[in-house]
C-alpha positions in Angstrom: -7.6 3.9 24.7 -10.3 2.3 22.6 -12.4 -1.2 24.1 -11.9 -4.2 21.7 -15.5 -3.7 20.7 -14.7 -1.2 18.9 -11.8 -2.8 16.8 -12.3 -1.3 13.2 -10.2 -2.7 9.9 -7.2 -0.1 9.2 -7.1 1.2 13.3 -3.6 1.1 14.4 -2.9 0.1 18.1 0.0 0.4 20.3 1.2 -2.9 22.1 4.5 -3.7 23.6 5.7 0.2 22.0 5.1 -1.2 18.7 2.4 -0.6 16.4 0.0 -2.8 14.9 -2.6 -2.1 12.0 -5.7 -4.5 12.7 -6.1 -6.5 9.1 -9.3 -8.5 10.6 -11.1 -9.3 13.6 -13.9 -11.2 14.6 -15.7 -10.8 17.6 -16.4 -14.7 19.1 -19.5 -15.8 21.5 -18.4 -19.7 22.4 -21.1 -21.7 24.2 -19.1 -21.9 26.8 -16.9 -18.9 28.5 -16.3 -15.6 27.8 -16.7 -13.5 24.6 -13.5 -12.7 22.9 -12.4 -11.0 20.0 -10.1 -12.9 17.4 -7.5 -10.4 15.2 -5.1 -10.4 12.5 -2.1 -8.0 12.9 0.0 -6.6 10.9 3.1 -4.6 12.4 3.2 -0.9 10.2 7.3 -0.7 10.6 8.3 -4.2 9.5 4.9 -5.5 8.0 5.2 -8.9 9.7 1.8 -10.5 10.5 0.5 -11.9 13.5 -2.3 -13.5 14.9 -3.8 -12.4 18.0 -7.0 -12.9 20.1 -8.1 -10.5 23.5 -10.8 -10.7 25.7 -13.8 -8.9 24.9 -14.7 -6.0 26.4 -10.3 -5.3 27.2 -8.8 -1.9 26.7 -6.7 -1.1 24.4 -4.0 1.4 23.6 -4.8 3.3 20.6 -2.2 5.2 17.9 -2.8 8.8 16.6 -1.7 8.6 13.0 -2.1 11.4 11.0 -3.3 10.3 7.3 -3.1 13.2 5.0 -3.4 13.6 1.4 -0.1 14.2 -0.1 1.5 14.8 -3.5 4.8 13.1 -4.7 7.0 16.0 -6.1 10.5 14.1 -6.8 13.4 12.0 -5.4 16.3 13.1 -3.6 19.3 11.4 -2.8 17.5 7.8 -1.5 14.6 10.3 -0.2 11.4 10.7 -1.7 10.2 14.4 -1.2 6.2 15.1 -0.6 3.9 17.8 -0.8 0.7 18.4 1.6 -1.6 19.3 -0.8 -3.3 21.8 1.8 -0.8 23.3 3.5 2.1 22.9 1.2 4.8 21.3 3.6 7.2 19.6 2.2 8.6 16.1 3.7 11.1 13.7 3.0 10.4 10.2 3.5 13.2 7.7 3.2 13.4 4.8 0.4 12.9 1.8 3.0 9.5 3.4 4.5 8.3 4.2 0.5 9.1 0.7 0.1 7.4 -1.0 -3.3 5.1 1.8 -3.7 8.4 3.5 -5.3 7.5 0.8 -8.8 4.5 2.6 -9.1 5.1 6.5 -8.2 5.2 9.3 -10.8 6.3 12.5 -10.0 2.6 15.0 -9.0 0.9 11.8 -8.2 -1.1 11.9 -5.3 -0.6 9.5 -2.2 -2.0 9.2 1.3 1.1 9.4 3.9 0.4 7.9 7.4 2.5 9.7 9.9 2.3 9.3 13.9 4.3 11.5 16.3 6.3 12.8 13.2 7.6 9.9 11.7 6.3 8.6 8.6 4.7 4.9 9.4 3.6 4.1 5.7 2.6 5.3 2.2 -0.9 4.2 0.5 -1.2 4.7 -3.1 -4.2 4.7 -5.3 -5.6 0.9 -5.9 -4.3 1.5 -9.6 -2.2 4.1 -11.3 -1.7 4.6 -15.5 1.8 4.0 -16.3 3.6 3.9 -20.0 5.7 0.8 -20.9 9.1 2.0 -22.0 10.4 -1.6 -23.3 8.9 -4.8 -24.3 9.8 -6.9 -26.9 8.1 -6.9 -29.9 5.3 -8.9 -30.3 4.9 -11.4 -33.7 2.1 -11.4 -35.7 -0.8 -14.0 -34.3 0.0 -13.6 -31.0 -3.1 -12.4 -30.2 -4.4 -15.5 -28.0 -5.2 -15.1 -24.5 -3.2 -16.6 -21.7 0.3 -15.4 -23.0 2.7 -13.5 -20.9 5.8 -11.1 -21.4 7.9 -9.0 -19.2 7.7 -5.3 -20.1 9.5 -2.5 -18.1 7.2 0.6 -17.0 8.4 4.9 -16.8 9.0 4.0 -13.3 11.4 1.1 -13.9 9.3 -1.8 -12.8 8.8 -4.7 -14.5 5.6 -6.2 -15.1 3.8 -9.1 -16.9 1.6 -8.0 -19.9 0.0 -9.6 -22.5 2.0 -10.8 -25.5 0.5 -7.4 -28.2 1.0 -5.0 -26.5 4.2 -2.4 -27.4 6.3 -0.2 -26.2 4.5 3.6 -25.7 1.1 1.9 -25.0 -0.1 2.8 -21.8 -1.4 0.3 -19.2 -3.2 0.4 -16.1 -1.5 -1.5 -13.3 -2.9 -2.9 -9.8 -0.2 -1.1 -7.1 -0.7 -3.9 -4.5 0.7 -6.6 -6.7 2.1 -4.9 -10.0 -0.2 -6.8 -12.3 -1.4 -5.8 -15.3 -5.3 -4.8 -15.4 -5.7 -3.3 -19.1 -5.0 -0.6 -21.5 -5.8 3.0 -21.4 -7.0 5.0 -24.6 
């Protein structure tokens, strides 16, 4: 149990048996009445979003979820197998939990799996990961201006929207919350 004063970004709570990562909060003084302590929610399982504001000073029910370091070794069957880098258990987590993340996961690249009571919540990859485009069209000679746009598909599958010159082999950094491109890599 945790008081709503001390609500942090990222702290999962348990309410009505389902959990709830806290996206925001603000904690409110009106000049009238009671404090209270505004909150964004997002639900871990189905990652709906809701809005929701308690009293200040109200107790909470708090969820012990494990984050550990782990390391994505390969895919089997519709599950995707991974490694804790310090003790070397291995786990299977199932394609609808990986969810996205799958676009932008390369086999020995490290992720951070959220598990509580044994069941895997959530997967958090790095903010950006290197990835090598496999097929784009190629592009003409001038197109060098800024603004243009063309789909390219990545090693992992995804497709992406790069910038009209680049080719297929070039490696490119991509942003793993939205799958857009943010450069090249030498």
């Amino acid at each position: 149990m945790a008081s709503t004063n001390d609500l942090k970004n990222g702290m999962v709570l348990k309410i009505d048996n389902q959990l709830w990562s806290v996206v925001e909060f603000q904690h409110v003084k009106p000049g009238k009445g009671p404090a209270f302590v505004r909150t964004k929610l997002k639900n871990v399982l189905s990652g709906k979003g809701v809005d929701k504001t308690f009293n200040a000073g109200v107790k909470v029910e708090t969820a012990n979820v494990d984050r550990s370091d782990m390391q994505y070794l390969y895919k089997d069957g519709n599950d995707f197998v991974f490694m804790d880098t310090k003790s070397y258990d291995q786990i299977n987590v199932p394609a609808e939990v990986v969810g996205d993340a799958a676009n932008y996961l390369l086999e020995n690249q490290e992720a951070i799996v959220a598990q509580h009571e044994g069941t895997v919540l959530y997967i958090e990859l790095p903010a950006s990961v290197v990835l090598e485009i496999t097929h784009t069209e190629p592009g003409l000679q001038g197109d060098r201006s800024s603004g243009g746009t063309k789909p390219a598909t990545v090693e992992t599958g995804a497709e992406i929207q790069v910038p009209l010159f680049l080719e297929t082999g070039v490696k490119v950094k991509v942003d793993t919350r939205d799958g857009s491109y943010l450069g090249r890599v030498n």
